[in-house]
N, C-alpha and C positions, 0 to 999 in steps of 0.2 A: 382355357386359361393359359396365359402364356407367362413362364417366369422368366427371368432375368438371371439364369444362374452362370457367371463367370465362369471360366476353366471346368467346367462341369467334366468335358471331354478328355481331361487328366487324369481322370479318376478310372480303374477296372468301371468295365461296363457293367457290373455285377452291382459296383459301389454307386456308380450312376443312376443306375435302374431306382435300387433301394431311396437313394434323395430323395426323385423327384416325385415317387410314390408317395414318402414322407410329405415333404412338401406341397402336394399336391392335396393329401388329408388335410393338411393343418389351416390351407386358404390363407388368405389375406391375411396378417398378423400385424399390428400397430399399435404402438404404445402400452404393450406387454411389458413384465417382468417373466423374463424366460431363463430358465436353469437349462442347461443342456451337459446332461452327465456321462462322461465317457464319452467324451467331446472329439476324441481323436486328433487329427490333423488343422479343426479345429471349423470345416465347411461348412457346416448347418446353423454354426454358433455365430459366424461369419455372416452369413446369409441372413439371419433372424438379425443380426445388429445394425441394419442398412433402417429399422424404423423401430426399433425395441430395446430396450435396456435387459443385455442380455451377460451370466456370468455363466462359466462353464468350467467345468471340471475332467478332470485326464490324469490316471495317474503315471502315465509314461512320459517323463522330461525329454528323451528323446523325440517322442512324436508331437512335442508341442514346438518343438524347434523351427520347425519348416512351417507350423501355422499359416493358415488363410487370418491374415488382418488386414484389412482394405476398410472394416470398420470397426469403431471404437467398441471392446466387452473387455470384459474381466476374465483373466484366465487363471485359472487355481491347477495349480496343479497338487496334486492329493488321491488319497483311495475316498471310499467307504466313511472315512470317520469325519472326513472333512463335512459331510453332512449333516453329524452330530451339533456343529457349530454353529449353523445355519440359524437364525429366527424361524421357527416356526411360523406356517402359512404367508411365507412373504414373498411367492412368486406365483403368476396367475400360471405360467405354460410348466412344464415339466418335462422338459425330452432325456429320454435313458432308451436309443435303439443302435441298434448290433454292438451290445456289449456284452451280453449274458457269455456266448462263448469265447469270452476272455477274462473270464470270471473265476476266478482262483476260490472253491469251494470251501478252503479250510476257512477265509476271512468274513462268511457270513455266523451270523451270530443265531 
């Protein structure tokens, strides 16, 4: 399977690695609703919006500055609670990876 991932080369080779792995699980993805939590810089959410209706969450305004948007998604920035808000069951994908060790433990409930 061959993807199509821009600047992929920008990224730690670590971080690279991690995508295309990701990416490569997920396959073909098209006319999804996709969350992408702990969205970072903002690549995966980026990536998944080239054919998906895709909204993504970050809670560092810093790290959404420099974002990948080359396509159109929703960018929230917010913790944990922003999810609270959310509609129940109203996204088919749900992506939340390499975020756990950036996970401030007092803020789970």
């Amino acid at each position: 399977m061959t993807m199509d991932i821009h600047n992929i080369d920008k990224l730690h080779p670590w971080e690279a690695l991690l995508k295309k792995i990701v990416l490569m699980q997920l396959g073909n993805i098209k006319g999804k609703r996709v969350l992408d939590f702990g969205s970072g810089t903002g690549f995966t959410a980026n990536y998944f919006a080239q054919d998906n209706e895709v909204v993504a969450i970050e809670p560092s305004s810093e790290t959404v500055k420099d974002r990948y948007c080359d396509y159109e998604y929703q960018q929230i920035i917010g913790s944990i609670d922003i999810l609270k808000k959310l509609e129940n069951e109203t996204f088919d994908i749900i992506l939340c990876h390499n975020v756990l060790e950036y996970a401030d433990g007092s803020s789970v409930e």
